[in-house]
C-alpha positions as CSV (number, residue, x, y, z in Angstrom):
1,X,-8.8,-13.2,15.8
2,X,-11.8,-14.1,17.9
3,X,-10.2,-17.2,19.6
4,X,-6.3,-18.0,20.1
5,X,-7.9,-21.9,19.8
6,X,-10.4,-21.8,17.1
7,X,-10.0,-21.8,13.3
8,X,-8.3,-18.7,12.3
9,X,-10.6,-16.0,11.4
10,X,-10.6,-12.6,11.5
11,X,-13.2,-9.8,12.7
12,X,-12.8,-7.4,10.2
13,X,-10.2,-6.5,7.3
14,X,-8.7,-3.2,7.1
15,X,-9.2,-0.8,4.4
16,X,-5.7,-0.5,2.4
17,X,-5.7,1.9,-0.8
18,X,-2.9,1.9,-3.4
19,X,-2.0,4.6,-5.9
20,X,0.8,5.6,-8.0
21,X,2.2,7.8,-10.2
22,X,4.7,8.8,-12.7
23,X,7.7,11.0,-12.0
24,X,9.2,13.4,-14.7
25,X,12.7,14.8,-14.9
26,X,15.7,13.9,-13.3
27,X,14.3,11.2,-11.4
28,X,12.0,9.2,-13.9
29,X,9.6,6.1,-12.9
30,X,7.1,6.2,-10.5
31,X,5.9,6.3,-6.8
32,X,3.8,3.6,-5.9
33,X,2.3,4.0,-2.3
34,X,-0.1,2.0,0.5
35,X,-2.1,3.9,3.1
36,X,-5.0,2.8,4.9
37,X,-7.5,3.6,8.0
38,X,-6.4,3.5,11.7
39,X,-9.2,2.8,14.4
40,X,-9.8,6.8,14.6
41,X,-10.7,7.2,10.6
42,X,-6.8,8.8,10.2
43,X,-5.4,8.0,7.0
44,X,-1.9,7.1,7.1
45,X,0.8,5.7,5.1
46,X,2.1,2.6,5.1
47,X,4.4,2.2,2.8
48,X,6.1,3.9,-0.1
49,X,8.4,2.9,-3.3
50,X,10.0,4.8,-6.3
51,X,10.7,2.2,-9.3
52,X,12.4,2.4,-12.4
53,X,10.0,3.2,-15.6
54,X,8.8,-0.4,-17.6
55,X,10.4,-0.3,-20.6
56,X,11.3,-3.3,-22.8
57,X,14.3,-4.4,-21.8
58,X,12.7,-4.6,-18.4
């Protein structure tokens, strides 16, 4: 934020990417995950999930 005063507004938004995808096997659902850009152009993650598959009872 430009101004601890002022109307909160911010400079710039980060860029955050999602993706998933589906596991096989033993372990069946999927692996969601967030990542975005740091100031140097790095990609890193920032988070990561494993959920259960959606089925109907779900």
């Amino acid at each position: 934020m430009e101004n601890e005063n002022a109307e909160p507004k911010f400079k710039r938004i980060p860029f955050v990417g999602q993706d998933g995808c589906h596991l096989k096997g033993r372990c069946s659902g999927q692996l969601l995950s967030i990542t975005t850009k740091d100031g140097n152009d790095n990609i890193f993650p920032v988070a990561m999930v494993m959920v259960k598959q959606e089925i109907k009872d779900s």
